[in-house]
N, C-alpha and C positions, 0 to 999 in steps of 0.2 A: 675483705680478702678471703677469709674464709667461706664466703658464699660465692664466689665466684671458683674459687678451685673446685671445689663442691658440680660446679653446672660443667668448669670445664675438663674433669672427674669424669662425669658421665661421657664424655665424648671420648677421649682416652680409653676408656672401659670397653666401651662398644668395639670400636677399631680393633682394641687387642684382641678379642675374642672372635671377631670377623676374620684375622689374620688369621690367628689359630685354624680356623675349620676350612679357609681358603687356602694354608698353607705360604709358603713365601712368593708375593708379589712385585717380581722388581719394576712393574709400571709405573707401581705406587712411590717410587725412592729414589730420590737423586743422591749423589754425592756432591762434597763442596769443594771447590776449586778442585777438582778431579783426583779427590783423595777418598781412594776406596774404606778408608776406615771412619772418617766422617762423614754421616748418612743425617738424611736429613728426607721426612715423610708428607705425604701429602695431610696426616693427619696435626704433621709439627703446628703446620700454615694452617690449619680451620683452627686447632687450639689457638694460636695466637692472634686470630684474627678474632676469636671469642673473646679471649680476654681484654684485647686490646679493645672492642665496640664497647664492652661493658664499664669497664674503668673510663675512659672518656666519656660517655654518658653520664656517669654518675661524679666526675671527676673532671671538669671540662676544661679546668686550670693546670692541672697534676702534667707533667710531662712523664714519655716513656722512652723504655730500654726495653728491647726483647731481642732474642736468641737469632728468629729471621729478620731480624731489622736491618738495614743495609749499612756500612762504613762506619761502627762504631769506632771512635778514640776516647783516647784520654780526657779531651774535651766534652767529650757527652754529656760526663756526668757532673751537674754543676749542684748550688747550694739549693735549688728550687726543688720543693715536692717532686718524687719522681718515684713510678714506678717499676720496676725492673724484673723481667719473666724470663722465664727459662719455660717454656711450653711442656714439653718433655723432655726430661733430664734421664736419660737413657735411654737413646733413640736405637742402637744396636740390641740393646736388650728389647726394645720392645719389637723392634724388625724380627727377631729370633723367637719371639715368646717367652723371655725369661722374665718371670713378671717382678723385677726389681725397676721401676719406672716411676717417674714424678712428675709431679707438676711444681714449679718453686715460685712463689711469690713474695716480692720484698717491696714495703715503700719506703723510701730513704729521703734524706731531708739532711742537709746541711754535709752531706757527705757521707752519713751516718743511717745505719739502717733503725727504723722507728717500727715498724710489723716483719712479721717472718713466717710465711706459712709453705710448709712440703708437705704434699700430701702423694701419695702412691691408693688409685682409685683402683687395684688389682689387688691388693692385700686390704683394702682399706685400713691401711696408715697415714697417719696427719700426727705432723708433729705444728706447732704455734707456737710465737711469742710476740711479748708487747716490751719495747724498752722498758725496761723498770718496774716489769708486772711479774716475771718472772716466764720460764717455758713448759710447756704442755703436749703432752701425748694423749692419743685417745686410737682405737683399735678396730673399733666401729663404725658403720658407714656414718657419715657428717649428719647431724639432726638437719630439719626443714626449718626450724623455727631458732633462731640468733640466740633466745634465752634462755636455750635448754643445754648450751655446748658445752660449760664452763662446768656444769654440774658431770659430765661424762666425759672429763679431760683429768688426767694423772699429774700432776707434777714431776715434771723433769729435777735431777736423774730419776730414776726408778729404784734405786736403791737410796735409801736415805737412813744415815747418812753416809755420804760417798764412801766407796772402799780407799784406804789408804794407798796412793801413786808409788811412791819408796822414790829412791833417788835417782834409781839406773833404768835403763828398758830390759834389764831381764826377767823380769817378770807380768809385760807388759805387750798387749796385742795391739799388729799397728795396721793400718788401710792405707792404699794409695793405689792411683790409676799409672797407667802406661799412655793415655791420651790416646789421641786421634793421632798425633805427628810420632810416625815412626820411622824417618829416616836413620839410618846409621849415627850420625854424631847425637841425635837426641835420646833415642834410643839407649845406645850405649852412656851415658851421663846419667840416665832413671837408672841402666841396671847398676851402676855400677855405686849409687847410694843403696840401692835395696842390697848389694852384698856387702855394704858397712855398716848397714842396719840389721844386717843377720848373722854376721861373724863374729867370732868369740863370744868369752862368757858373759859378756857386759851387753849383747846383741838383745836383739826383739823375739819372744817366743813364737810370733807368725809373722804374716803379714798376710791381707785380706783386701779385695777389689771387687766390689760389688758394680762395679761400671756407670753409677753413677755419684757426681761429689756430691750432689745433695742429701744422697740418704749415707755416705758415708760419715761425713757430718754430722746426721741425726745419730747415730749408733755412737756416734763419742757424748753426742749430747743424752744420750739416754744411760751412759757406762758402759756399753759393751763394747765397744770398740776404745782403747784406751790412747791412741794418738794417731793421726791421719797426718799425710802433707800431699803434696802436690804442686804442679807447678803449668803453665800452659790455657789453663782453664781461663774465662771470660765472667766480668760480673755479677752477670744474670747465674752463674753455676753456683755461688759460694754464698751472694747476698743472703738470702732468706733462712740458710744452712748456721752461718757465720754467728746472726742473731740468737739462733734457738740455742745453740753452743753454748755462749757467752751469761744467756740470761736462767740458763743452767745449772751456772757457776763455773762453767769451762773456761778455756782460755782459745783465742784466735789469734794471731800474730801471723806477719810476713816473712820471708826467709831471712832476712836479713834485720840488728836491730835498728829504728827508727832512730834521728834525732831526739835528744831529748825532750828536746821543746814542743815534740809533738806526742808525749803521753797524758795518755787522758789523766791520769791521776799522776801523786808525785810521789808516791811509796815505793819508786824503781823497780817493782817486782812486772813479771811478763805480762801479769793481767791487767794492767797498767799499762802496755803499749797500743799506740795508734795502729789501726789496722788501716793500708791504704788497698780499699776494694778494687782498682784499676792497677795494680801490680803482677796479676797473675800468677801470684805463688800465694800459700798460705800453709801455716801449720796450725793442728786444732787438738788440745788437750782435755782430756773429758775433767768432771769435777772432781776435785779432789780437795782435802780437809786443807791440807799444807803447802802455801803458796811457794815457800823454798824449795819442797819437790818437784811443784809443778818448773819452773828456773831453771833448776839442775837440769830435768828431762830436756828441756826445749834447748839448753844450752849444746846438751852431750848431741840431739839429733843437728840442729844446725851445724854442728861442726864436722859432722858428716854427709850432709845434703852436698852434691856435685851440680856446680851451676849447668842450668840449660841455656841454649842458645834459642831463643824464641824467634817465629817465624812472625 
C-alpha cells in the first residue's frame, strides 16, 4: 500500500505543479451529476487506474472500491479482501492549487479496515497504520526501499502522552466539511450544527476544513485537530483515515449509537463501538488518556449534530 501511493504520489505531484504554471484548465475537469462543487479531474481517472492495474496485478483475488468506480452500494462492500481508494481526496483543492491533497488507501477484510495509508505527495505527508500495529507519521518523501520506512515514521499521536480531552468542547478544536451537496435543506442542517457547536460557553474554540476528510482525520490522529464529524462523504473518503485514528488511540464512531451487539468490545465506552464504513457519517476523536472524556465529548457533539437528508 505504501509503495503504491508512493508511484501514485508521483503522478499527483506532477499534475499539481503542471496545473500551477498552466494556471486553471477546465478541459481537464468535469463535474458529477452536474454539480459544480463536485469535480472530478482527468488526473482523478490515471491515479485510479494506476492504482487500480497495480493492486490487481499483485492482488488478483483482492476485490476493489474506488472513488471513479461506477454505482457503488451498500452491497459493495462484502467480507472478501477489498481494497478501497480515494484517488484524490481534495479534488477542488488540487484544481485550485491549494496543496492540502491525498491519496487514501484502505484494505479491508471482514468489513473492517486491516492497512490505512493517506499520503499528501505536495507536502510529502504519509500518515500509515496496520490493525494492531499501531499508526505512523513520516514528513519525508516515502523511501525506495520497504525496509527503511518504519525506521523514518513517528508514532502516532505526536504528543505522547496524549494531552488531556476535559469533558466539554470548550477547550477543544473541531474540523468538518460543508461537502459537495449544497442545496438549501442540506446546507442549512451542517450550518445549523456548526452554530451549536460554536455557541455558548460549553461550545468549540474553532472549527477548521481543510477540504479534504482524509487529512482531517490524520490531524485528529496526530492531536492537532481535536474532534472532526461529518456526514455525506463515501467509503473510499473515511476508510484508510478511520484506521490511522483508531490505531492512534482515537476513537471513530457513526452519528448515531450502534446496537449493542455490534461493539467490538464490551466495556460500553465509545472506543468500543462498531464503526459501519457504508453509513456516510462519522465522528473521530483524537487520543486521549481518559476514556470517560472521550464519551462525554462524543455524547455532548451527538446531541447537537442536525440530521442530513442525503442525496
Amino acid at each position: 500500500a505504501l509503495a503504491v501511493a508512493r508511484s501514485a504520489g508521483t503522478i499527483i505531484r506532477e499534475a499539481f505543479y503542471a496545473n500551477s504554471r498552466n494556471a486553471y484548465d477546465s478541459t481537464n475537469i468535469d463535474t458529477k451529476q452536474e454539480n459544480h462543487a463536485d469535480l472530478v479531474t482527468i488526473t482523478d481517472k490515471k491515479v485510479q487506474e494506476h492504482i487500480h492495474e497495480t493492486l490487481v496485478r499483485n492482488y488478483p483475488s483482492h476485490k476493489f472500491l474506488g472513488e471513479e468506480s461506477i454505482g457503488v452500494t451498500k452491497e459493495a462492500l462484502t467480507d472478501d479482501w477489498t481494497w478501497c481508494v480515494d484517488p484524490i481526496d481534495g479534488t477542488t483543492n488540487f484544481v485550485h492549487g491549494l496543496p492540502l491533497v491525498c491519496t487514501c488507501i484502505a484494505l479491508i477484510l471482514n468489513k473492517e479496515v486491516m492497512v490505512g495509508v493517506v499520503y499528501n505527495p505536495i507536502l510529502n505527508d504519509c500518515f500509515y497504520a496496520v490493525k494492531g500495529k499501531g499508526a505512523f507519521y513520516n514528513n519525508t518523501s516515502l523511501p525506495d526501499h520497504p525496509s527503511t520506512i518504519d525506521a523514518s515514521y513517528q508514532r502516532l499521536p505526536l504528543q505522547q502522552p496524549p494531552r488531556p480531552l476535559g469533558s466539554n468542547l470548550s477547550t477543544l478544536l473541531g474540523a468538518t466539511e460543508y461537502g459537495s451537496d449544497l442545496s438549501d435543506p442540506t446546507l442549512e442542517s451542517k450550518l445549523t450544527t456548526i452554530r451549536r457547536t460554536l455557541s455558548g460557553s460549553e461550545g468549540l474554540r474553532g472549527i477548521r476544513s481543510l477540504g479534504t476528510a482524509g487529512l482531517n482525520m490524520c490531524m485528529v490522529a496526530r492531536g492537532s485537530v481535536d474532534v472532526y464529524w461529518e456526514t455525506g462523504f463515501y467509503i473510499w473518503d473515511i476508510a484508510a483515515a478511520s484506521l490511522i485514528v483508531r490505531e492512534a488511540g482515537g476513537s471513530v464512531v457513526n452519528w448515531t449509537i450502534p446496537d449493542s451487539s455490534r461493539h467490538e468490545s464490551s466495556d460500553g465506552h465509545v472506543r468500543g463501538e462498531w464503526l459501519d464504513l457504508m453509513a456516510r457519517n462519522a465522528i473521530a476523536i483524537r487520543p486521549a488518556s481518559k476514556d470517560s472524556d472521550v464519551d462525554k465529548v462524543v455524547a455532548q457533539l451527538r446531541s447537537m449534530l442536525e440530521p442530513v437528508r442525503l442525496r
